[in-house]
Biopython code that builds the backbone (N, CA, C, O; Angstrom):
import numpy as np
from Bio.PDB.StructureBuilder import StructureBuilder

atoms = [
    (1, "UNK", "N", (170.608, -174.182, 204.636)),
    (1, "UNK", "CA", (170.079, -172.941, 205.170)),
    (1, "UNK", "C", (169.230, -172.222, 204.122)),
    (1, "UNK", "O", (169.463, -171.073, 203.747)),
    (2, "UNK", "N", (168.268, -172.953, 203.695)),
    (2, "UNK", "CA", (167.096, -172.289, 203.007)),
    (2, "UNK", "C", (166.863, -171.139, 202.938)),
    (2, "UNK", "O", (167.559, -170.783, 203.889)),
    (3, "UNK", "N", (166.217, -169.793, 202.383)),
    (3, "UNK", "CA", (165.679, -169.292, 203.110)),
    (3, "UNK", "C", (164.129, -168.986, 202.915)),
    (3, "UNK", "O", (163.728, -168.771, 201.771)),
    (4, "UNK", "N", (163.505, -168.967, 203.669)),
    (4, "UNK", "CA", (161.587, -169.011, 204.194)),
    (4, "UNK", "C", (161.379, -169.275, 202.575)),
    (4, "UNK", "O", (161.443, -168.496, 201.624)),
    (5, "UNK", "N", (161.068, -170.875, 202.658)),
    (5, "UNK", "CA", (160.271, -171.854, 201.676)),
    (5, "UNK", "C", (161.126, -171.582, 200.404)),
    (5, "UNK", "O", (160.678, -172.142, 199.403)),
    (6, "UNK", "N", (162.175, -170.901, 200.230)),
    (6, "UNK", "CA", (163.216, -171.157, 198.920)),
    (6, "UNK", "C", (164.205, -172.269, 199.162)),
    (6, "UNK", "O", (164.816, -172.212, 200.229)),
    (7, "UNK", "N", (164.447, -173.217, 198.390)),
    (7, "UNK", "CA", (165.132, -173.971, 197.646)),
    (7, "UNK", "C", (166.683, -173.388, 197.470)),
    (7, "UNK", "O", (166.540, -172.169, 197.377)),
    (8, "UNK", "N", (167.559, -173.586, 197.416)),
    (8, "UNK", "CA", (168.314, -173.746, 196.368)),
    (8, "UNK", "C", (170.139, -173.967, 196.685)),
    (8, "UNK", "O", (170.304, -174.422, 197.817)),
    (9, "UNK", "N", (170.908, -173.834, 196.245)),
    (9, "UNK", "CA", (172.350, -174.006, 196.078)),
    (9, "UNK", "C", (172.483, -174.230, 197.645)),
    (9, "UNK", "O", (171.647, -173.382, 197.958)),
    (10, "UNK", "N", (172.924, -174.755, 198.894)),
    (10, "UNK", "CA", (173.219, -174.303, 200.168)),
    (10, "UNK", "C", (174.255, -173.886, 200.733)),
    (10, "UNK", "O", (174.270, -173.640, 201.939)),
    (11, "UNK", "N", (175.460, -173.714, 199.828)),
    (11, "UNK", "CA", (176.482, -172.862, 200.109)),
    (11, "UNK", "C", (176.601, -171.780, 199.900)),
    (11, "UNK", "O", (177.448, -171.077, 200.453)),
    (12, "UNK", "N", (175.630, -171.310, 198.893)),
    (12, "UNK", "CA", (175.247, -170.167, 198.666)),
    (12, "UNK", "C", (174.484, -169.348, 199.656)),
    (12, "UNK", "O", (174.856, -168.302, 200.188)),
    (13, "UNK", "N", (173.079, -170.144, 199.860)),
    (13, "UNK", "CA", (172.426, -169.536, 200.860)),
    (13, "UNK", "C", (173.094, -169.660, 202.152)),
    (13, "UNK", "O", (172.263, -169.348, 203.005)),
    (14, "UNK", "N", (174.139, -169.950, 202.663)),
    (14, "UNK", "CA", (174.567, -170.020, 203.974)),
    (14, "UNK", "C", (175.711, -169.117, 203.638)),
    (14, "UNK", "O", (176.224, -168.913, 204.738)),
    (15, "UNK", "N", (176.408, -168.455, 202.736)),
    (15, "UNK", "CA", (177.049, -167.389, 202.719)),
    (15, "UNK", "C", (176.141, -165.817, 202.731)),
    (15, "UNK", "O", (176.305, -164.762, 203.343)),
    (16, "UNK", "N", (175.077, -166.330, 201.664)),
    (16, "UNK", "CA", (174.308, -165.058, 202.122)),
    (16, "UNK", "C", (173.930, -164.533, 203.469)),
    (16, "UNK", "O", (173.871, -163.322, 203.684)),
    (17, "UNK", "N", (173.593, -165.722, 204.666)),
    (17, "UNK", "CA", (172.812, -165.653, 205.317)),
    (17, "UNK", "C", (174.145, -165.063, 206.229)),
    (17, "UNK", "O", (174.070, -164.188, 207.092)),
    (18, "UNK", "N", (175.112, -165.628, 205.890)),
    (18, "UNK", "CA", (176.614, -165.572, 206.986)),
    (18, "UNK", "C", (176.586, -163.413, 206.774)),
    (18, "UNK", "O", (176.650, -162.557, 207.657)),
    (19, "UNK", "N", (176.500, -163.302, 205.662)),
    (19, "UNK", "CA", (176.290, -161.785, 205.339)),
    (19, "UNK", "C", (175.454, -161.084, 205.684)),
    (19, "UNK", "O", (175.774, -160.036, 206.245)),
    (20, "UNK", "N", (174.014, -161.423, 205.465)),
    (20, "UNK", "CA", (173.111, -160.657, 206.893)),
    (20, "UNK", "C", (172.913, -160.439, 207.907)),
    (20, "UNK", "O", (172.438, -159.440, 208.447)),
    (21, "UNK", "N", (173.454, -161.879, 208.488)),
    (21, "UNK", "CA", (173.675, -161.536, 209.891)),
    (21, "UNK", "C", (175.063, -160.035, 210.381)),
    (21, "UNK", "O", (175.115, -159.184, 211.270)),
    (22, "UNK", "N", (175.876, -160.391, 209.316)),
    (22, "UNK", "CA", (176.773, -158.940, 209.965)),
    (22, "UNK", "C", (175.972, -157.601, 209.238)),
    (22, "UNK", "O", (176.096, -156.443, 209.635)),
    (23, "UNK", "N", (175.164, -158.015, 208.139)),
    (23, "UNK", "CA", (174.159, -156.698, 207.929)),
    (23, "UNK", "C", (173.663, -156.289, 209.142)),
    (23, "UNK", "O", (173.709, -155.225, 209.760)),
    (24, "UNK", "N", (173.137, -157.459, 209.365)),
    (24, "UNK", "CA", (171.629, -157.081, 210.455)),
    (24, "UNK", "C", (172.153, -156.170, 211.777)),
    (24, "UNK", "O", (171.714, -155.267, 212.489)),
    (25, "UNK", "N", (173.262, -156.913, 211.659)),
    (25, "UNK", "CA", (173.841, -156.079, 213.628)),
    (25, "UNK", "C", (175.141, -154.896, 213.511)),
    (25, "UNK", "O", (175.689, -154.387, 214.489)),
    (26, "UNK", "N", (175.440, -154.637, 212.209)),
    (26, "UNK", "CA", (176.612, -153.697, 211.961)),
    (26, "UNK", "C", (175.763, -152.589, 212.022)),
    (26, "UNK", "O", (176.509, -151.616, 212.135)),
    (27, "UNK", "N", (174.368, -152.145, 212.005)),
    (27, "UNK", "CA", (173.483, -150.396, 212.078)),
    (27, "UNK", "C", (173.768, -149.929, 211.122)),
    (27, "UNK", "O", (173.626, -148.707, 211.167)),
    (28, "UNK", "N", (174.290, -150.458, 209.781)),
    (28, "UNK", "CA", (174.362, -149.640, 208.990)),
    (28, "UNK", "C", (175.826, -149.123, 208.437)),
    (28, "UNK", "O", (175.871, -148.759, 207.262)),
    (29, "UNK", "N", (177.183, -149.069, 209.340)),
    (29, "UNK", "CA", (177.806, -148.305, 209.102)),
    (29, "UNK", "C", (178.859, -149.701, 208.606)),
    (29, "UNK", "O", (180.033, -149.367, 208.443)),
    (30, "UNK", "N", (178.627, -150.828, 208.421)),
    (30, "UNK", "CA", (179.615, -151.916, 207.651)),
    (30, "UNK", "C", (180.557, -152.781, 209.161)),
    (30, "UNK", "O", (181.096, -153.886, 209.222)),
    (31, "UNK", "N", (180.462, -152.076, 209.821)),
    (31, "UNK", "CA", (181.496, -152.165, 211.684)),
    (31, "UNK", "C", (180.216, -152.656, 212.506)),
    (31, "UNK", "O", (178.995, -152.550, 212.391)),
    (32, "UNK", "N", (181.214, -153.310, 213.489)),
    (32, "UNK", "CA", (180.424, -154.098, 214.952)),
    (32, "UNK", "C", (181.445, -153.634, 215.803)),
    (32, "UNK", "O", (182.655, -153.850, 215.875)),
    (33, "UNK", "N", (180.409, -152.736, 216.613)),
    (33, "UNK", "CA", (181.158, -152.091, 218.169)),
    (33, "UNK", "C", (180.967, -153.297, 219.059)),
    (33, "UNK", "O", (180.026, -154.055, 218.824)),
    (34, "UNK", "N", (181.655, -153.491, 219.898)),
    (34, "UNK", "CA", (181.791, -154.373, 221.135)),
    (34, "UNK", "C", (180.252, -154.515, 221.727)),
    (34, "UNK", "O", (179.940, -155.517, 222.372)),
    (35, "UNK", "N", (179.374, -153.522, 221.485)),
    (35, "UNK", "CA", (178.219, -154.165, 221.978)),
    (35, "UNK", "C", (177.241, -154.599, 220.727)),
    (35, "UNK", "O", (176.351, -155.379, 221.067)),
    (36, "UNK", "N", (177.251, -154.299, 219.608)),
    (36, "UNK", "CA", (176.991, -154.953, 218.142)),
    (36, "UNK", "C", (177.181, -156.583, 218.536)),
    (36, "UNK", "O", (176.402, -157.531, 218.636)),
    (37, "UNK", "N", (178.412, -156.428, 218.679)),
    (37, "UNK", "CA", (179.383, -158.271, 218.644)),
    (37, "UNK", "C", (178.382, -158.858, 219.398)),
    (37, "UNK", "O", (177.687, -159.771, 218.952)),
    (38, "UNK", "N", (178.205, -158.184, 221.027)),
    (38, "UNK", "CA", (177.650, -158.967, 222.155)),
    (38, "UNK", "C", (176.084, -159.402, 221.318)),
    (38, "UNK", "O", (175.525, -160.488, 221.172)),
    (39, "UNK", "N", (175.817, -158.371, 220.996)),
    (39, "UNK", "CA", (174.371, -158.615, 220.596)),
    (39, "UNK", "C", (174.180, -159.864, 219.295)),
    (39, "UNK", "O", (173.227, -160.635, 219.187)),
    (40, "UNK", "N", (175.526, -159.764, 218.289)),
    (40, "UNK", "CA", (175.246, -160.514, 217.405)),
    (40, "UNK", "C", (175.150, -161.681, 218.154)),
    (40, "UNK", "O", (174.056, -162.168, 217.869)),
    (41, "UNK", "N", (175.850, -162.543, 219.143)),
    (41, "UNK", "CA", (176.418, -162.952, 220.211)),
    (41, "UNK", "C", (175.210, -164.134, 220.307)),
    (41, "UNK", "O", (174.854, -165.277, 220.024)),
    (42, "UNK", "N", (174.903, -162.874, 220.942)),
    (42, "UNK", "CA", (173.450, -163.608, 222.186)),
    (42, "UNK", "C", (172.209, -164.079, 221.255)),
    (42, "UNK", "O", (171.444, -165.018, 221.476)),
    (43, "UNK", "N", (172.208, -163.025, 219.964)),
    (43, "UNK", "CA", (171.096, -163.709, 219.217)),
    (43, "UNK", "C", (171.338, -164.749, 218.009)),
    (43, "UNK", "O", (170.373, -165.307, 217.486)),
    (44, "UNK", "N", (172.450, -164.952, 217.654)),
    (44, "UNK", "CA", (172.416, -166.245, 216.774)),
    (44, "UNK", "C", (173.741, -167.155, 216.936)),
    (44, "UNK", "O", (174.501, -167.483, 216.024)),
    (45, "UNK", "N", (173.825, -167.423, 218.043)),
    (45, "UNK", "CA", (174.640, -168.498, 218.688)),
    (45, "UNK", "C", (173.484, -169.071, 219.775)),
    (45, "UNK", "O", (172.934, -168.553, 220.747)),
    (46, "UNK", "N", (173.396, -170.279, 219.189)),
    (46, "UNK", "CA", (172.374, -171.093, 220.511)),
    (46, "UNK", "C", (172.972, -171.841, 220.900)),
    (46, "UNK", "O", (172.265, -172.520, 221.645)),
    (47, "UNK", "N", (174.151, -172.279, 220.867)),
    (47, "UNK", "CA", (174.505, -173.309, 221.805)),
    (47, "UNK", "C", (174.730, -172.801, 223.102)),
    (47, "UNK", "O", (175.215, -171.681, 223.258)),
    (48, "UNK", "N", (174.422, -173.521, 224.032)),
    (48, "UNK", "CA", (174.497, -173.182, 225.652)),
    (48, "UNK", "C", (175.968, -173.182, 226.010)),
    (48, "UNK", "O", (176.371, -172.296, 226.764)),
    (49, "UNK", "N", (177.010, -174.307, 225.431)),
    (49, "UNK", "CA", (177.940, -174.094, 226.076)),
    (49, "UNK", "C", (178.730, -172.888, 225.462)),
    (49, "UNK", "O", (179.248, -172.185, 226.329)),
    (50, "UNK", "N", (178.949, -172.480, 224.166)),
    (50, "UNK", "CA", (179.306, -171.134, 223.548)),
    (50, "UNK", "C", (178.983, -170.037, 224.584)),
    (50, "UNK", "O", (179.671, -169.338, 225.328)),
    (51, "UNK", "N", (177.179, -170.211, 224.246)),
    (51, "UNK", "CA", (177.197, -168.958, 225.214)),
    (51, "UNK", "C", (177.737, -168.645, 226.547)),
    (51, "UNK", "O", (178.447, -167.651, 226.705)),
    (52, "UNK", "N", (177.488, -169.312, 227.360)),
    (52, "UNK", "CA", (178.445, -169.472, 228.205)),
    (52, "UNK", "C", (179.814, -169.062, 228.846)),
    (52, "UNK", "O", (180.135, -168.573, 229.929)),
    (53, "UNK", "N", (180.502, -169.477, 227.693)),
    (53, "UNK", "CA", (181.907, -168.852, 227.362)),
    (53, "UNK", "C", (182.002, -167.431, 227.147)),
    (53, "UNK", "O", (182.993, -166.819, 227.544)),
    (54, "UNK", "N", (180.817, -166.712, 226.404)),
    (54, "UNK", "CA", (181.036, -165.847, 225.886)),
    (54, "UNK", "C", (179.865, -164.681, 226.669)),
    (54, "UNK", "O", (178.644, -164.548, 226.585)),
    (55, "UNK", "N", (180.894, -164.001, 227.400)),
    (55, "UNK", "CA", (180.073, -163.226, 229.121)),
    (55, "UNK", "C", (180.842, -161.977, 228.744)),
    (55, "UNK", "O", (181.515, -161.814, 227.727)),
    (56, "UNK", "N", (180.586, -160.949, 229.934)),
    (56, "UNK", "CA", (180.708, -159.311, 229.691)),
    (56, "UNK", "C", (182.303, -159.455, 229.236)),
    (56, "UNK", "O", (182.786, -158.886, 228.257)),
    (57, "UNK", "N", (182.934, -160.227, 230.035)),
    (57, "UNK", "CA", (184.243, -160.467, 230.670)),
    (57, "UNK", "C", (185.008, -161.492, 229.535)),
    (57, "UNK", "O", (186.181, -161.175, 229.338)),
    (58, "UNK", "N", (184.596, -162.493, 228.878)),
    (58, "UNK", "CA", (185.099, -162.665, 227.750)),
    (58, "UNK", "C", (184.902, -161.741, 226.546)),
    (58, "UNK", "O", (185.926, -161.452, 225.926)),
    (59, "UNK", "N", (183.900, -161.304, 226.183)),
    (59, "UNK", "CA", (183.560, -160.140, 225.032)),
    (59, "UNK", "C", (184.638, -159.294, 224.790)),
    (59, "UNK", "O", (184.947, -158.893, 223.668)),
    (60, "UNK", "N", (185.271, -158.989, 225.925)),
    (60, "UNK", "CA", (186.256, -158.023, 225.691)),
    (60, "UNK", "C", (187.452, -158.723, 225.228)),
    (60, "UNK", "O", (188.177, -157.955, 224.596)),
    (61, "UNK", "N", (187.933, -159.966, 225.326)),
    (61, "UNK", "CA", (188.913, -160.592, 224.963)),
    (61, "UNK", "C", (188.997, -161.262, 223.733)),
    (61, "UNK", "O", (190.025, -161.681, 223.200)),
    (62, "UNK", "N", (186.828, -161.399, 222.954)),
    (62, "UNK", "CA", (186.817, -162.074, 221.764)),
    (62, "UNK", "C", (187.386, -160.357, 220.661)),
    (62, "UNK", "O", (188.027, -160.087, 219.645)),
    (63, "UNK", "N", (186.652, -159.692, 221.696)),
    (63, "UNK", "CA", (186.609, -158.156, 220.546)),
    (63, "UNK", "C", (188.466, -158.096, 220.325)),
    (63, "UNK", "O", (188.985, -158.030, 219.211)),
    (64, "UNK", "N", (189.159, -158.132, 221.475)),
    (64, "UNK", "CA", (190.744, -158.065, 221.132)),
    (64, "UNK", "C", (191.421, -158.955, 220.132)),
    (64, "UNK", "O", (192.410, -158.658, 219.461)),
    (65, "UNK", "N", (190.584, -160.380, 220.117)),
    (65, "UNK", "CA", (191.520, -161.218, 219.251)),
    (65, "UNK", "C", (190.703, -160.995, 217.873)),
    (65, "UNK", "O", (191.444, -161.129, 216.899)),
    (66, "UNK", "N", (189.534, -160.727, 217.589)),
    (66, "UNK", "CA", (188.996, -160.403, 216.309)),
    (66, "UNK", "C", (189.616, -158.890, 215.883)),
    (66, "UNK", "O", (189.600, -158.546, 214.701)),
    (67, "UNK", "N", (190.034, -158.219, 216.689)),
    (67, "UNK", "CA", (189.901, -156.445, 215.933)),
    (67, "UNK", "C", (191.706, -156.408, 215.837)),
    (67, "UNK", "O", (192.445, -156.051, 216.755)),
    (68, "UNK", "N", (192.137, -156.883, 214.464)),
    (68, "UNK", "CA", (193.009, -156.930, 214.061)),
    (68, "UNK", "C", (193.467, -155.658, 213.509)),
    (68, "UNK", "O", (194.625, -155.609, 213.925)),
    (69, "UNK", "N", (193.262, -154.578, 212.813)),
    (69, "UNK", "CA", (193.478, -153.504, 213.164)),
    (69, "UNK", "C", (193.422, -152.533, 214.419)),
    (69, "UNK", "O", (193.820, -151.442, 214.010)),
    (70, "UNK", "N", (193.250, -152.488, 215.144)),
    (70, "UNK", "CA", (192.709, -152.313, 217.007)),
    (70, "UNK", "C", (192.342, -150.773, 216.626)),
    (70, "UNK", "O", (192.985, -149.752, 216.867)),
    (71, "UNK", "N", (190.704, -150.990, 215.739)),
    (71, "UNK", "CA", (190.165, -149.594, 215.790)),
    (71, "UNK", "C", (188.781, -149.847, 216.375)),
    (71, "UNK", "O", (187.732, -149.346, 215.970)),
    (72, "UNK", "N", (188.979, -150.955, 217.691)),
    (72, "UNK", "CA", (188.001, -151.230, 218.744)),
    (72, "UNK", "C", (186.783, -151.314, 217.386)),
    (72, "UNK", "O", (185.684, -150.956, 217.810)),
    (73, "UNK", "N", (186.759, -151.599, 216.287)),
    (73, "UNK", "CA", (185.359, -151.946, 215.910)),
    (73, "UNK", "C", (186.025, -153.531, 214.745)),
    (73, "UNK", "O", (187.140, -153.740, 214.268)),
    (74, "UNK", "N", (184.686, -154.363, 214.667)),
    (74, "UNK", "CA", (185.362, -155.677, 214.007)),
    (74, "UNK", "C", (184.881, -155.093, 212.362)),
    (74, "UNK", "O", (183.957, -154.292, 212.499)),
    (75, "UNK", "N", (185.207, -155.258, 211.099)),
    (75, "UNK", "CA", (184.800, -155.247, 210.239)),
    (75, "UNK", "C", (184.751, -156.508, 209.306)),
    (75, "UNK", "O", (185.126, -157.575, 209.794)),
    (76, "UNK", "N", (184.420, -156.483, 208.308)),
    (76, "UNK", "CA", (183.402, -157.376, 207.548)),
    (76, "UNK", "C", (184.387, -158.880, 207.598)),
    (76, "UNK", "O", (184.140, -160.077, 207.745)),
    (77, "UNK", "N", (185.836, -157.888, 207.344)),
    (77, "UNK", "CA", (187.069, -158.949, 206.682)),
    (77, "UNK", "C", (187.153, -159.981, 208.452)),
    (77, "UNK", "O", (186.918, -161.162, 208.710)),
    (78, "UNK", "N", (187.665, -158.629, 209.445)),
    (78, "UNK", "CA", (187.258, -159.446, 210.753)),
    (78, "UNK", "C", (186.377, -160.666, 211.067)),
    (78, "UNK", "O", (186.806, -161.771, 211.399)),
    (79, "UNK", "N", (185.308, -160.377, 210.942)),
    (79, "UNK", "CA", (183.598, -161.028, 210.964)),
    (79, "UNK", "C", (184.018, -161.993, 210.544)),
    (79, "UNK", "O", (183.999, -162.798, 211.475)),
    (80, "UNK", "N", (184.561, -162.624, 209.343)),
    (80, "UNK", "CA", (184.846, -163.766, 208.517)),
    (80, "UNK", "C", (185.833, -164.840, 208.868)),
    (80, "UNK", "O", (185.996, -166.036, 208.629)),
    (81, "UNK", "N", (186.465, -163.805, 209.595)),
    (81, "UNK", "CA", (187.968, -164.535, 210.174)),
    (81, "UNK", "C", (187.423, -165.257, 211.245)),
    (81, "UNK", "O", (187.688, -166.428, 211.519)),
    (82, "UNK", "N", (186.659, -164.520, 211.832)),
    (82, "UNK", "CA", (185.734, -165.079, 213.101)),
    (82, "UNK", "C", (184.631, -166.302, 213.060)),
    (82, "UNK", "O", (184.241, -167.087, 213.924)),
    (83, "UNK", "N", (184.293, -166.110, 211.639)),
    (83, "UNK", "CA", (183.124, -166.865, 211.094)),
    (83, "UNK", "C", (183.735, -168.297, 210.514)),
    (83, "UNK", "O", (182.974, -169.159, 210.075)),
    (84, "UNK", "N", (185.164, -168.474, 210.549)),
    (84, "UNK", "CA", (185.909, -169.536, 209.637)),
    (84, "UNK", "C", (186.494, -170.279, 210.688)),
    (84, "UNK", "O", (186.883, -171.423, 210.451)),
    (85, "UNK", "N", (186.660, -169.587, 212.284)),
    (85, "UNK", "CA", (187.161, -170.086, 213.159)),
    (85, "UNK", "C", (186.220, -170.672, 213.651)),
    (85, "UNK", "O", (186.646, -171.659, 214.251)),
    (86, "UNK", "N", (185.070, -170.578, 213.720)),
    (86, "UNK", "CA", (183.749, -171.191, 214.492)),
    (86, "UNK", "C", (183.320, -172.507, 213.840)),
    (86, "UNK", "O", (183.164, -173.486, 214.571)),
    (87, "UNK", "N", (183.115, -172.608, 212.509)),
    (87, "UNK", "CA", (183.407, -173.312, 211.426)),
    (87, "UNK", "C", (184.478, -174.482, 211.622)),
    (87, "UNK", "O", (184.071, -175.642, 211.697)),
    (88, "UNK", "N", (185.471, -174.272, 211.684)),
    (88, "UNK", "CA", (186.517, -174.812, 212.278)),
    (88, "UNK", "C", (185.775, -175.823, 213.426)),
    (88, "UNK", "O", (185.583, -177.033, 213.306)),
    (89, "UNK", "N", (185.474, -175.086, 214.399)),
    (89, "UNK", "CA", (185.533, -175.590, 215.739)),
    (89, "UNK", "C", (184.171, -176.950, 216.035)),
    (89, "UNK", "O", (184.106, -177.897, 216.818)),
    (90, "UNK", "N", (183.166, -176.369, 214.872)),
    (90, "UNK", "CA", (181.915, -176.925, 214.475)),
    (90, "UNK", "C", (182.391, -178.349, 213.706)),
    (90, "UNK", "O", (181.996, -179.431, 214.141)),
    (91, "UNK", "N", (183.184, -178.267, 212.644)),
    (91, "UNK", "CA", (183.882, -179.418, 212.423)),
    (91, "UNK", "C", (184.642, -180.645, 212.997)),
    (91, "UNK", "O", (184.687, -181.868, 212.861)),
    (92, "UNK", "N", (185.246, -179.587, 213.753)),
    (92, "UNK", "CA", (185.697, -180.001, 214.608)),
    (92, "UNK", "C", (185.094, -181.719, 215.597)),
    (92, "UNK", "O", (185.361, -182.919, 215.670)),
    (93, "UNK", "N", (184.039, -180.534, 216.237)),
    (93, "UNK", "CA", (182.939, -181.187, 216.847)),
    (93, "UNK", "C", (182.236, -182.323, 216.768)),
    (93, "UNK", "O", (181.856, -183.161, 217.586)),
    (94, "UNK", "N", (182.111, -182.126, 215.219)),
    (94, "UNK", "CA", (180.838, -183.166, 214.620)),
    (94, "UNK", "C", (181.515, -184.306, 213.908)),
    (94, "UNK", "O", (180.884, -185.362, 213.927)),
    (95, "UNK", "N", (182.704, -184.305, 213.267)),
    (95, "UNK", "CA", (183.923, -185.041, 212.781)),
    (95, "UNK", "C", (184.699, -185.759, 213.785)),
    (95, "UNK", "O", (184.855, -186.961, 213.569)),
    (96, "UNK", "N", (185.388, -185.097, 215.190)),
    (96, "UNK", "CA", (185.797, -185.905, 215.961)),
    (96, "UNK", "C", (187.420, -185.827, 215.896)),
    (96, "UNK", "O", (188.314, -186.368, 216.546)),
    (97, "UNK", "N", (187.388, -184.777, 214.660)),
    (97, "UNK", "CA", (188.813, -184.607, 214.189)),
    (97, "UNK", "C", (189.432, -183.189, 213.807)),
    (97, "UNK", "O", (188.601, -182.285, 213.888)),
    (98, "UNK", "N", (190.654, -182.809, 213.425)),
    (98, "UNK", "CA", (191.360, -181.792, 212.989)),
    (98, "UNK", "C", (191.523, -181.689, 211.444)),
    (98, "UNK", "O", (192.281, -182.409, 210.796)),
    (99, "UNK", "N", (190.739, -180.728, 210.935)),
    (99, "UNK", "CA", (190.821, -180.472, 209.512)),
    (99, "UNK", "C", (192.453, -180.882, 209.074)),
    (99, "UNK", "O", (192.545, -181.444, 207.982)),
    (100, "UNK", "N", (193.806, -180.638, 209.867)),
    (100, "UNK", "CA", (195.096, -180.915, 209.348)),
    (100, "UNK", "C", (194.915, -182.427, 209.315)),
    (100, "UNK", "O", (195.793, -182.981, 208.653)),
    (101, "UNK", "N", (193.988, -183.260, 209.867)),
    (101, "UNK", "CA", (194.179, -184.646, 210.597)),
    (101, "UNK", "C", (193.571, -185.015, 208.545)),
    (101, "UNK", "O", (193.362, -186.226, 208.466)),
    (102, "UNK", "N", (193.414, -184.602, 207.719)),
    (102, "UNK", "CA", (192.880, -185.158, 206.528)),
    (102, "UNK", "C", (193.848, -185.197, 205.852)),
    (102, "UNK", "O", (193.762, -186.144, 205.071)),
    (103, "UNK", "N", (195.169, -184.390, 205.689)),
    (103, "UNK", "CA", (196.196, -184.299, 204.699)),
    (103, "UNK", "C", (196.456, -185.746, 204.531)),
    (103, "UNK", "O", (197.311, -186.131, 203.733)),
]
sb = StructureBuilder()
sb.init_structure("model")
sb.init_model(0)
sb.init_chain("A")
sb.init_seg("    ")
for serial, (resi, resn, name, xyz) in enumerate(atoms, 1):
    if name == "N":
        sb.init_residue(resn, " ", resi, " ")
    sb.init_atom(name, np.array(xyz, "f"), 0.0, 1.0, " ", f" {name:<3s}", serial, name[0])
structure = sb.get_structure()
């Protein structure tokens, strides 16, 4: 995950980038309100079948299992928890297997 014509480390740049994106859609205040989330949502998740899944009517059920303090907003620590589960599931995917399936 480059970013525009830079080079360099890619775990690096894909943590940065994992960090702007909750820059870009938190407005400023560090929090993602339920329609923040939707929006982060719709604009940098392209897979069709994700999206899919993820409608007015699920949103409200991703915002419940991410907002672990239940102050109806996700924060950064949230975001990550969220961001490690997707990760997960992406592995998942492309491997064919269960990260426990390596012990």
């Amino acid at each position: 995950m480059a970013q525009k014509g830079k080079a360099g480390p890619r775990l690096e740049n894909a943590v940065k980038e994992i960090i702007q994106i909750f820059v870009d859609h938190a407005n400023g205040d560090g929090k993602l309100s339920k329609e923040e989330l939707k929006n982060l949502f719709d604009k940098e998740i392209e897979c069709a079948e994700a999206k899919a899944k993820i409608c007015a009517g699920d949103c409200d059920k991703i915002m419940r299992l991410m907002d672990k303090n239940r102050n109806k907003e996700i924060e950064f620590k949230e975001y990550l928890r969220a961001v490690a589960f997707i990760a997960k599931g992406c592995y998942q995917k492309k491997t064919g297997r269960d990260q426990e399936d390596d012990d």
